[in-house]
LOKE-770492 format. One record per atom (N, C-alpha, C): residue number from 1; x, y, z. Coordinates in steps of 0.2 Angstrom, whole numbers, plus 5000, padded with zeros to 4 digits. Layout:
BEGIN
<fiza pos="NUM" xx="X" yy="Y" zz="Z"/>
...
// end
This chain:
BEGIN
<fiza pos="1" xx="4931" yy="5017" zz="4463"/>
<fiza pos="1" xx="4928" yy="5024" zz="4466"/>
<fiza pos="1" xx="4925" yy="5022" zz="4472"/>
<fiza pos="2" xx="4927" yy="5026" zz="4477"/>
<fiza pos="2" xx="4924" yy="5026" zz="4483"/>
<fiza pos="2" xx="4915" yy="5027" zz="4483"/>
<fiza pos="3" xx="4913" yy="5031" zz="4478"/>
<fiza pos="3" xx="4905" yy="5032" zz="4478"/>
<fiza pos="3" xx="4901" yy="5028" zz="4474"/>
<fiza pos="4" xx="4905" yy="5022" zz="4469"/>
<fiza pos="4" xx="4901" yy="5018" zz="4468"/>
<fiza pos="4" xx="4900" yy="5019" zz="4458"/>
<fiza pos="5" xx="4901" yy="5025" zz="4459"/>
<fiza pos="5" xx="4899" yy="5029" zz="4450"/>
<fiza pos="5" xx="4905" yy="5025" zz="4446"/>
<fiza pos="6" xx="4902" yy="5025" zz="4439"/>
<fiza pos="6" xx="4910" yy="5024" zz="4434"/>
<fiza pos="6" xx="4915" yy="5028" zz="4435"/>
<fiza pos="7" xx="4921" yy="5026" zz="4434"/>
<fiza pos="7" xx="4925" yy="5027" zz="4431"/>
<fiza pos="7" xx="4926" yy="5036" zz="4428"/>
<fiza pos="8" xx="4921" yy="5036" zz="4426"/>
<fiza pos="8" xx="4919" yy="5042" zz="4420"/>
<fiza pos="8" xx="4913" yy="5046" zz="4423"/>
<fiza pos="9" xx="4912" yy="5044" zz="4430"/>
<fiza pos="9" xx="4906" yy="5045" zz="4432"/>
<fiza pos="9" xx="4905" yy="5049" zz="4437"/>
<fiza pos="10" xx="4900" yy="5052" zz="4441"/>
<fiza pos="10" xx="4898" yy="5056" zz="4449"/>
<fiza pos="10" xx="4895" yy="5053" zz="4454"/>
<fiza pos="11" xx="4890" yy="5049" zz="4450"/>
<fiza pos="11" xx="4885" yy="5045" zz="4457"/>
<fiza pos="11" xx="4886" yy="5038" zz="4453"/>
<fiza pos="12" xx="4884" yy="5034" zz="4457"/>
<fiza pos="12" xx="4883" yy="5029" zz="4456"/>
<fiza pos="12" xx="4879" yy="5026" zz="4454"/>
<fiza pos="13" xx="4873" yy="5028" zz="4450"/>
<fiza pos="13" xx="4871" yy="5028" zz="4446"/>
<fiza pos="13" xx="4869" yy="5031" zz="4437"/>
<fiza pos="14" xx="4876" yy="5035" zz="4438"/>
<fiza pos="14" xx="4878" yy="5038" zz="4431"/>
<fiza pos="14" xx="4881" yy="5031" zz="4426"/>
<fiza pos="15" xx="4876" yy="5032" zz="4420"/>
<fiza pos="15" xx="4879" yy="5026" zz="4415"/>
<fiza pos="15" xx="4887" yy="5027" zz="4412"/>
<fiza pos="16" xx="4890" yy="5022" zz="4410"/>
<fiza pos="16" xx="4896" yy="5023" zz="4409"/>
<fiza pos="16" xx="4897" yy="5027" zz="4402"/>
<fiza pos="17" xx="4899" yy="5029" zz="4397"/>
<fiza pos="17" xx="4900" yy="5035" zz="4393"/>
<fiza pos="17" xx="4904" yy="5030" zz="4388"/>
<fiza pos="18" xx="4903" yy="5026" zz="4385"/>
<fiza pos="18" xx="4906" yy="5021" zz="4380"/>
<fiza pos="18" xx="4910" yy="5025" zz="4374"/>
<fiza pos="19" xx="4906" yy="5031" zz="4371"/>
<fiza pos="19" xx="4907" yy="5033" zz="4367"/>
<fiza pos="19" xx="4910" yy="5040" zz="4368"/>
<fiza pos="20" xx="4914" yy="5041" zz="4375"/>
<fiza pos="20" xx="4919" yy="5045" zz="4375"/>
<fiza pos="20" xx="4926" yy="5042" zz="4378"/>
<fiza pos="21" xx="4924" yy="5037" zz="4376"/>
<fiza pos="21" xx="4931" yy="5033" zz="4379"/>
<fiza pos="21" xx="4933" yy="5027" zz="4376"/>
<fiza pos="22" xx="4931" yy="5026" zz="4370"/>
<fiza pos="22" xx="4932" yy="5019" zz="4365"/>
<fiza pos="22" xx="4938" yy="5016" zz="4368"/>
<fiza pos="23" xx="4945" yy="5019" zz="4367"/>
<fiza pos="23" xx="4949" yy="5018" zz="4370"/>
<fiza pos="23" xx="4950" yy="5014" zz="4374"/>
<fiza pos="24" xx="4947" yy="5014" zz="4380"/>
<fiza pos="24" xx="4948" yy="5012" zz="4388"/>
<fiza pos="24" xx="4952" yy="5014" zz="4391"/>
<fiza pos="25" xx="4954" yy="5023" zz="4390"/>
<fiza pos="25" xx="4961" yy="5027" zz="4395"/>
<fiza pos="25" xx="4956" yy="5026" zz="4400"/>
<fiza pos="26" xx="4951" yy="5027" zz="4402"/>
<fiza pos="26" xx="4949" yy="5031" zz="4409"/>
<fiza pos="26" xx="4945" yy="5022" zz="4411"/>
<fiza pos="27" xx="4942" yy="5017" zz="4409"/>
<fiza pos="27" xx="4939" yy="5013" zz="4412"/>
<fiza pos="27" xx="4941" yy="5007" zz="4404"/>
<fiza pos="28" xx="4945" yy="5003" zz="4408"/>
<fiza pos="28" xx="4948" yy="4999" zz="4403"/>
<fiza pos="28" xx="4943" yy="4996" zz="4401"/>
<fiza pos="29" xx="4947" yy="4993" zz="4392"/>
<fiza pos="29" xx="4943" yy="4987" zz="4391"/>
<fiza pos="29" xx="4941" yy="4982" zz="4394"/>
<fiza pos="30" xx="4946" yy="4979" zz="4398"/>
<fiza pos="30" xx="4944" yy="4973" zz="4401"/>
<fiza pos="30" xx="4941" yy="4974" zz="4408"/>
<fiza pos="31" xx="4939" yy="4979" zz="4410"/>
<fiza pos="31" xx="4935" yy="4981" zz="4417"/>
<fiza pos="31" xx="4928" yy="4977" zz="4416"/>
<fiza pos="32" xx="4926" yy="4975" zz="4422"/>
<fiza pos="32" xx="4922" yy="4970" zz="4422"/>
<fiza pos="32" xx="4915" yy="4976" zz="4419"/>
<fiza pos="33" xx="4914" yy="4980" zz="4419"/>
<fiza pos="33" xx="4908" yy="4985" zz="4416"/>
<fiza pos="33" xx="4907" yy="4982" zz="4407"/>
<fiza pos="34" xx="4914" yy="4982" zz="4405"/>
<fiza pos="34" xx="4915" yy="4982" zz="4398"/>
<fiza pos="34" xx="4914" yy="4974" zz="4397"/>
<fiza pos="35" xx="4916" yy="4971" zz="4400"/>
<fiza pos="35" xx="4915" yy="4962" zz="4401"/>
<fiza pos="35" xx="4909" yy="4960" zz="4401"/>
<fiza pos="36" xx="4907" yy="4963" zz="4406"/>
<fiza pos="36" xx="4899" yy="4961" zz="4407"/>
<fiza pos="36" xx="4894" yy="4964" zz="4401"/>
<fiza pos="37" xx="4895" yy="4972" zz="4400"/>
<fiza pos="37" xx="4890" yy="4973" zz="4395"/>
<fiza pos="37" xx="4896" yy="4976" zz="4389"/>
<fiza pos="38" xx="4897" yy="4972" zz="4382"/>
<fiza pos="38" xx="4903" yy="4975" zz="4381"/>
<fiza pos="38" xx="4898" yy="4983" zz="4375"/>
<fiza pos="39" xx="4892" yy="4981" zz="4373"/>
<fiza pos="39" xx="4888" yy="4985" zz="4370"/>
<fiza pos="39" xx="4891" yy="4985" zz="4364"/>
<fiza pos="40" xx="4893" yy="4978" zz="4360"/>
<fiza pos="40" xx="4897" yy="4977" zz="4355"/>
<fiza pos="40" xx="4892" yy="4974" zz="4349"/>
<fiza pos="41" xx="4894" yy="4975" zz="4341"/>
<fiza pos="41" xx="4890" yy="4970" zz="4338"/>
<fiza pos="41" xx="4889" yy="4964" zz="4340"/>
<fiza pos="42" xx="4885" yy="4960" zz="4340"/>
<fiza pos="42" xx="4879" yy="4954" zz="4344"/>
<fiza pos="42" xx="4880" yy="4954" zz="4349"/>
<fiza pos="43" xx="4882" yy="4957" zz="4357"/>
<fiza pos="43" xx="4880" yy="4958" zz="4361"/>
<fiza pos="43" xx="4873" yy="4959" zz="4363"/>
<fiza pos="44" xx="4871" yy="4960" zz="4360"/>
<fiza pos="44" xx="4864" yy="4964" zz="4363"/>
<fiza pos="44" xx="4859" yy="4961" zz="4364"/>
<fiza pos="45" xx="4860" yy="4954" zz="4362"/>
<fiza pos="45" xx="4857" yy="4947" zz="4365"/>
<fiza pos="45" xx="4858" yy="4943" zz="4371"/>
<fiza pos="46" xx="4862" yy="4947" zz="4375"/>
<fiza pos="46" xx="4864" yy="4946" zz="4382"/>
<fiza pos="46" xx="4863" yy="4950" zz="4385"/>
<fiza pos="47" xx="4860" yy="4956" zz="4384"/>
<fiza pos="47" xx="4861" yy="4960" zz="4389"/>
<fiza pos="47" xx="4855" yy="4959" zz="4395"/>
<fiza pos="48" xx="4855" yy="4958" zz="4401"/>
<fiza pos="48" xx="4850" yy="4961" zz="4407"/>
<fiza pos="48" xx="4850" yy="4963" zz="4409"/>
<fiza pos="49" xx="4842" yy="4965" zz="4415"/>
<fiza pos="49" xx="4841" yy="4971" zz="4420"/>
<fiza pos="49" xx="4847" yy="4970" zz="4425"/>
<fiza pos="50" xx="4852" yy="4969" zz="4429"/>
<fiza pos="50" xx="4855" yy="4970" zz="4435"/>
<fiza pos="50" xx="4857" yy="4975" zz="4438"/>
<fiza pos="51" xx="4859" yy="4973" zz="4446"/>
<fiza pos="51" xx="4859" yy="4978" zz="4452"/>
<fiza pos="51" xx="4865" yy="4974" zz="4456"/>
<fiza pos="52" xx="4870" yy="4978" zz="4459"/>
<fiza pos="52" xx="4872" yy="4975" zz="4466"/>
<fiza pos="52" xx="4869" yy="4979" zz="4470"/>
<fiza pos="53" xx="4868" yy="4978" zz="4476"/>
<fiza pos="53" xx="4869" yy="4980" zz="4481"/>
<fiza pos="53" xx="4874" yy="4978" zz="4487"/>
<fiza pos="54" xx="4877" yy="4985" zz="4489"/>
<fiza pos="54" xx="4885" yy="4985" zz="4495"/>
<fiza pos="54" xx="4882" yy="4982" zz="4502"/>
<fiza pos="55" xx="4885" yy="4977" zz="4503"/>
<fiza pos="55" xx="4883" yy="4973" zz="4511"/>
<fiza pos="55" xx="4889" yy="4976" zz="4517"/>
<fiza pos="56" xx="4890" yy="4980" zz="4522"/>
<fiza pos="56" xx="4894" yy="4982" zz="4525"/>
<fiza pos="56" xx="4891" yy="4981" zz="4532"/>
<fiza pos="57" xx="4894" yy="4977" zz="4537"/>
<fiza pos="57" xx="4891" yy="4974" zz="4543"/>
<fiza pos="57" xx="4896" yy="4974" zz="4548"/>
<fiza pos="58" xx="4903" yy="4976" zz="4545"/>
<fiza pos="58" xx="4904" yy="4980" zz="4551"/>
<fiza pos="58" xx="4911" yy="4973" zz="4551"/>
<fiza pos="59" xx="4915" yy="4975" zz="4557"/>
<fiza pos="59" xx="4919" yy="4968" zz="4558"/>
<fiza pos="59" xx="4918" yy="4963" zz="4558"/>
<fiza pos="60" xx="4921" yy="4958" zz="4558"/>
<fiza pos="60" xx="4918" yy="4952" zz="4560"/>
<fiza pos="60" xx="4923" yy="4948" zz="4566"/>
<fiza pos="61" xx="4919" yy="4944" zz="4570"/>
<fiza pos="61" xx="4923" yy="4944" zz="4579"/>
<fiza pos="61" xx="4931" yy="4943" zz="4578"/>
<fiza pos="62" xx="4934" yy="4940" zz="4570"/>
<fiza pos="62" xx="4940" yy="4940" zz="4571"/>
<fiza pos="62" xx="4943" yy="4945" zz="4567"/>
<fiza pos="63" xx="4940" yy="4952" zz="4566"/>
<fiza pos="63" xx="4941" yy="4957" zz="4566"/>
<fiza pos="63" xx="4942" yy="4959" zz="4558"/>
<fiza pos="64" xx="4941" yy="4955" zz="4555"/>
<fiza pos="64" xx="4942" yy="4958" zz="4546"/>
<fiza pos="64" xx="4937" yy="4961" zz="4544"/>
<fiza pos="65" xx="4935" yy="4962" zz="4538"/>
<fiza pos="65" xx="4930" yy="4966" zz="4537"/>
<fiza pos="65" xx="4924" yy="4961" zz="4534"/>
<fiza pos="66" xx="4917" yy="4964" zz="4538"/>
<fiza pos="66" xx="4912" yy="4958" zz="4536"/>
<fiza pos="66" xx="4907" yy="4962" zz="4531"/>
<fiza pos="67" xx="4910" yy="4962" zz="4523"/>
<fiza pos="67" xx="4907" yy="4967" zz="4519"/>
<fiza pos="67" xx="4905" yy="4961" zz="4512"/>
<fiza pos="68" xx="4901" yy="4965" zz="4507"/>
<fiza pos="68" xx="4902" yy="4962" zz="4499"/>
<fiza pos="68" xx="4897" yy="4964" zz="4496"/>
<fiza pos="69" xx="4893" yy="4959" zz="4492"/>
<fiza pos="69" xx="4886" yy="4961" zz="4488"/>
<fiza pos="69" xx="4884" yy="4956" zz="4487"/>
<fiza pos="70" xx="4877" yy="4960" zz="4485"/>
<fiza pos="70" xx="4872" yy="4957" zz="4483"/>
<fiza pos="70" xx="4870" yy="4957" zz="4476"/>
<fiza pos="71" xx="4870" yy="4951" zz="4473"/>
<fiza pos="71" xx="4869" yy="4955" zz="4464"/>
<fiza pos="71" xx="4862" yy="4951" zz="4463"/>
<fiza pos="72" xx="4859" yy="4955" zz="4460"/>
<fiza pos="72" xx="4851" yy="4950" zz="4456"/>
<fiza pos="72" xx="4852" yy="4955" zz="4450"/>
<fiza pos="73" xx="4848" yy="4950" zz="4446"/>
<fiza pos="73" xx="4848" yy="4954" zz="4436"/>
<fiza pos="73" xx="4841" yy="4950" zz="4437"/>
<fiza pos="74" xx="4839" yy="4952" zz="4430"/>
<fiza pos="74" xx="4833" yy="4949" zz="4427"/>
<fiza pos="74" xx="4834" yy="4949" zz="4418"/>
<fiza pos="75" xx="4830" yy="4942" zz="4418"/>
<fiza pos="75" xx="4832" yy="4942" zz="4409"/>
<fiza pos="75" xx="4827" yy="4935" zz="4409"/>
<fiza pos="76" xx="4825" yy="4934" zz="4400"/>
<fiza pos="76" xx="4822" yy="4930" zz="4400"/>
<fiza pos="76" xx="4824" yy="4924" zz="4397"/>
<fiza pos="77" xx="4830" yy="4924" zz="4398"/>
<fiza pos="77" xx="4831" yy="4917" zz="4395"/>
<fiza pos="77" xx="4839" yy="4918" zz="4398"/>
<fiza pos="78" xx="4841" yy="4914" zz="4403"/>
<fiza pos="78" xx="4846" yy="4912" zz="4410"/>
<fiza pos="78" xx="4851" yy="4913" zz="4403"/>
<fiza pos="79" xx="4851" yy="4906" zz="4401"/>
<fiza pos="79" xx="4858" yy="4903" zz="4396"/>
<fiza pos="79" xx="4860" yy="4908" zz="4388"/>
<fiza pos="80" xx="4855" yy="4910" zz="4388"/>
<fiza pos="80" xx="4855" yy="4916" zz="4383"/>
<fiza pos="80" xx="4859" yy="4923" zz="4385"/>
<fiza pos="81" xx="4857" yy="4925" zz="4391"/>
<fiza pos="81" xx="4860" yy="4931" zz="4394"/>
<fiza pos="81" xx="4864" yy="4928" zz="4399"/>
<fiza pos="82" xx="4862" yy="4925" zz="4407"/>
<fiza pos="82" xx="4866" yy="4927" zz="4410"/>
<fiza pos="82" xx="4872" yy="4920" zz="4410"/>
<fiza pos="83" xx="4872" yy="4918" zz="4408"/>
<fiza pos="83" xx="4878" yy="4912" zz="4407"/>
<fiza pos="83" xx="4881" yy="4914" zz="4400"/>
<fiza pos="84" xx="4880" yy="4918" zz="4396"/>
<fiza pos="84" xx="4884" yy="4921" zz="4390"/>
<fiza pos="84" xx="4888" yy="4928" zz="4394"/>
<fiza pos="85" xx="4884" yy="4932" zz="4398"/>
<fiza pos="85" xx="4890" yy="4937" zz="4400"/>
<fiza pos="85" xx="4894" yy="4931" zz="4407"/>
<fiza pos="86" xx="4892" yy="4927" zz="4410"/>
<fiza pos="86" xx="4896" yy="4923" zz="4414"/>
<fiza pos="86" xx="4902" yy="4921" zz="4412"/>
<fiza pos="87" xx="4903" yy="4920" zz="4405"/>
<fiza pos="87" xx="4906" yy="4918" zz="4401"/>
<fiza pos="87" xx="4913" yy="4921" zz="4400"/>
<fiza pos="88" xx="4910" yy="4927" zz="4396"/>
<fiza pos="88" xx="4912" yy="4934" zz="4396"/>
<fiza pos="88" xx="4917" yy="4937" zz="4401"/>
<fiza pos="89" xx="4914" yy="4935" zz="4409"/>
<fiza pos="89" xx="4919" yy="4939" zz="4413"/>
<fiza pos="89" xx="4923" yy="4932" zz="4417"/>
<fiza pos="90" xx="4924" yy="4926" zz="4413"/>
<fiza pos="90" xx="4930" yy="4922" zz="4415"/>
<fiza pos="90" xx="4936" yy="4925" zz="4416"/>
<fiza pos="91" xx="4940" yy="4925" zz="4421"/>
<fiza pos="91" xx="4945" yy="4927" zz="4420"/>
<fiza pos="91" xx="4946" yy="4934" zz="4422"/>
<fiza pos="92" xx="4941" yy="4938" zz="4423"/>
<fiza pos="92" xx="4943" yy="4945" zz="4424"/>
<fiza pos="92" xx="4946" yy="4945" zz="4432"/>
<fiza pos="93" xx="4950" yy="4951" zz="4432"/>
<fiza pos="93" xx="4954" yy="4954" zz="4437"/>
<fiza pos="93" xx="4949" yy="4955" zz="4444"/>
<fiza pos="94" xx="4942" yy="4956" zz="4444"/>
<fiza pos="94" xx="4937" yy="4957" zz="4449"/>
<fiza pos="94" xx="4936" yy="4952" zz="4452"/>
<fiza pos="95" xx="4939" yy="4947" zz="4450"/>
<fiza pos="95" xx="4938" yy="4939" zz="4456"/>
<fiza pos="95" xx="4943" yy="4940" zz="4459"/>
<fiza pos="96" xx="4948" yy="4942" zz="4460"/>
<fiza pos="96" xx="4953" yy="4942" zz="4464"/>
<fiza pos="96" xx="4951" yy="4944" zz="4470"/>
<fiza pos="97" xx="4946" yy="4948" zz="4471"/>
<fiza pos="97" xx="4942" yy="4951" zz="4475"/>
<fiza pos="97" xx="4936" yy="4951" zz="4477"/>
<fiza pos="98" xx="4933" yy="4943" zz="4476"/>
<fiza pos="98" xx="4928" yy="4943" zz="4476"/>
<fiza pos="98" xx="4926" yy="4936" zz="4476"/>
<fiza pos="99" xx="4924" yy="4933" zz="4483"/>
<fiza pos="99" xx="4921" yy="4926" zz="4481"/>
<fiza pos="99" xx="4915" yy="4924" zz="4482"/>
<fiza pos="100" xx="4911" yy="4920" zz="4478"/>
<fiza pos="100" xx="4904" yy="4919" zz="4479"/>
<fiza pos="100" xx="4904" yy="4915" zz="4485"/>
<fiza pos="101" xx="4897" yy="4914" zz="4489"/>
<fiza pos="101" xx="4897" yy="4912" zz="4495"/>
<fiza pos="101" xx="4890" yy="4908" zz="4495"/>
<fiza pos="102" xx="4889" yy="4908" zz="4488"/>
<fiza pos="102" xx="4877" yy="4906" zz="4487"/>
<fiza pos="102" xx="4875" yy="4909" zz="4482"/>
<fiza pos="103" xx="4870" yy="4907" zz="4481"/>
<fiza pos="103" xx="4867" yy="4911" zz="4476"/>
<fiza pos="103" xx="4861" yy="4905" zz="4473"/>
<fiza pos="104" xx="4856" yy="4908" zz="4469"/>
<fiza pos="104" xx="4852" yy="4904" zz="4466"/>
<fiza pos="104" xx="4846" yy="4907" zz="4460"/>
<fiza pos="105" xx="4843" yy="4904" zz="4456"/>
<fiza pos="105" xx="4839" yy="4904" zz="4450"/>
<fiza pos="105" xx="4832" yy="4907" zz="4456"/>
<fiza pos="106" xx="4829" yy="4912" zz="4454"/>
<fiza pos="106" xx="4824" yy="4913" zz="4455"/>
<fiza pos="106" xx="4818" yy="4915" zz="4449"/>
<fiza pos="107" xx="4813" yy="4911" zz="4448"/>
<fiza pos="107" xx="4808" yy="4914" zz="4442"/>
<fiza pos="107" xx="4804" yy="4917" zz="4444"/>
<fiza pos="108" xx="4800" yy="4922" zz="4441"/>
<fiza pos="108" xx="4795" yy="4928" zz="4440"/>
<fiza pos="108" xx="4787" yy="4925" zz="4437"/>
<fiza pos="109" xx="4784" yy="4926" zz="4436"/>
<fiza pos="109" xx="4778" yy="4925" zz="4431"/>
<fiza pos="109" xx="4781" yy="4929" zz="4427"/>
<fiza pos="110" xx="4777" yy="4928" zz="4420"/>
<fiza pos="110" xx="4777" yy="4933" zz="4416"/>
<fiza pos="110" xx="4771" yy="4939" zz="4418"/>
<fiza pos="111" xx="4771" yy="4945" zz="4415"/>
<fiza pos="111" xx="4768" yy="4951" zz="4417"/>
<fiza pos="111" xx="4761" yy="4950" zz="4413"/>
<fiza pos="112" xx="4757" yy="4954" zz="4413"/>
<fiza pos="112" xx="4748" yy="4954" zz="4412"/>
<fiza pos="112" xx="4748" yy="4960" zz="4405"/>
<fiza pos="113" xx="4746" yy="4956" zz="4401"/>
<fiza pos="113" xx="4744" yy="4961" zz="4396"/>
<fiza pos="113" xx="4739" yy="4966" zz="4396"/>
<fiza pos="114" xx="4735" yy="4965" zz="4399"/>
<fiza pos="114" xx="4728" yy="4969" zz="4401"/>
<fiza pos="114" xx="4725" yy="4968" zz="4407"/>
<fiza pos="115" xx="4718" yy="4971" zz="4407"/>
<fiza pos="115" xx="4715" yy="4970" zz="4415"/>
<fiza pos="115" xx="4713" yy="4964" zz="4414"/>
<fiza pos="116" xx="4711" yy="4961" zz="4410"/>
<fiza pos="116" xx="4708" yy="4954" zz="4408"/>
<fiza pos="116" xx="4713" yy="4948" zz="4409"/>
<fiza pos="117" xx="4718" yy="4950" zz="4409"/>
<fiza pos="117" xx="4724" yy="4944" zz="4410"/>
<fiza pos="117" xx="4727" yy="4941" zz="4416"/>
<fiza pos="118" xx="4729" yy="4938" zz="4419"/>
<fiza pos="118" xx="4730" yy="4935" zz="4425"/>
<fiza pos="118" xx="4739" yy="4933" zz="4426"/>
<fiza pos="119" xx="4743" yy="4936" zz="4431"/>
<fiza pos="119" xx="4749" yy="4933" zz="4432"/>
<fiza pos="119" xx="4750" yy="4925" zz="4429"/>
<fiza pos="120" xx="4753" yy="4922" zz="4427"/>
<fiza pos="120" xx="4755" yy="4915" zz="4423"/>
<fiza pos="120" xx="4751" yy="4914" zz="4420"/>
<fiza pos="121" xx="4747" yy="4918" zz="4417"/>
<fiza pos="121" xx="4740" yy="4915" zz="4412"/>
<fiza pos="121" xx="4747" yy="4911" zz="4404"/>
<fiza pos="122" xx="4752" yy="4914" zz="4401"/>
<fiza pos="122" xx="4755" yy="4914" zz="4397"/>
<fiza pos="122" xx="4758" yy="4907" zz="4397"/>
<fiza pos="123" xx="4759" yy="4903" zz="4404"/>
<fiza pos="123" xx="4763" yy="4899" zz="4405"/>
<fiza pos="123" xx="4757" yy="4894" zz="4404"/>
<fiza pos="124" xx="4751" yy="4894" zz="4403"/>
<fiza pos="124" xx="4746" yy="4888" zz="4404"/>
<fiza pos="124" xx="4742" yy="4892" zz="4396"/>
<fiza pos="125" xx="4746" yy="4896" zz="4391"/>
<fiza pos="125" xx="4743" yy="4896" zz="4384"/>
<fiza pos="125" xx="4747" yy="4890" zz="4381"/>
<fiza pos="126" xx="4743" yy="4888" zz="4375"/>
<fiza pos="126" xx="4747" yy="4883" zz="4370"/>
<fiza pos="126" xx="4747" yy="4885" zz="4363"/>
// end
């Protein structure tokens, strides 16, 4: 879809409607949405926060188009979540159309429990 929404959807940030489409008529099984999060029994120990965002820059000097995205997620355990949906979307029909160019591991602190707590205090508890 042109505007970025599901399938099933109007903005692009309307969530996809799993449970009026079990089937997959309108946004198939194996559409990279259903891949990545399939929302299945033990799935739910992979799931993370993620975003793309659309890159469009216009031509490039040799006149194709200089477009793509930007993806970041957040999860607390990489090999748990995001190497288990990496897994997941082996093979899907959306690489055809897509190649990575970079990319890397970035960590966060963990968050502060109170006003007493401090950014990384949790990483230097024992």
């Amino acid at each position: 879809k042109s505007t970025g929404a599901p399938l099933d959807g109007r903005k692009e940030g309307d969530p996809l409607d799993y449970g009026r489409d079990p089937q997959g008529r309108v946004t198939p099984l194996d559409s990279h949405i259903r891949r990545a999060n399939p929302r299945t029994p033990g799935s739910e120990d992979s799931v993370l926060l993620r975003r793309s965002y659309n890159v469009d820059r216009g031509l490039a000097p040799d006149g194709t188009l200089d477009v793509g995205l930007v993806f970041c997620c957040y999860q607390r355990d990489v090999g748990r979540q995001f190497a288990t949906v990496q897994k997941r979307l082996e093979g899907e029909r959306f690489a055809d159309f897509s190649t990575t160019t970079g990319g890397g591991y970035f960590l966060v602190l963990p968050g502060v429990a109170d006003t007493s707590d401090w950014y990384g205090s949790a990483l230097l508890d024992s």
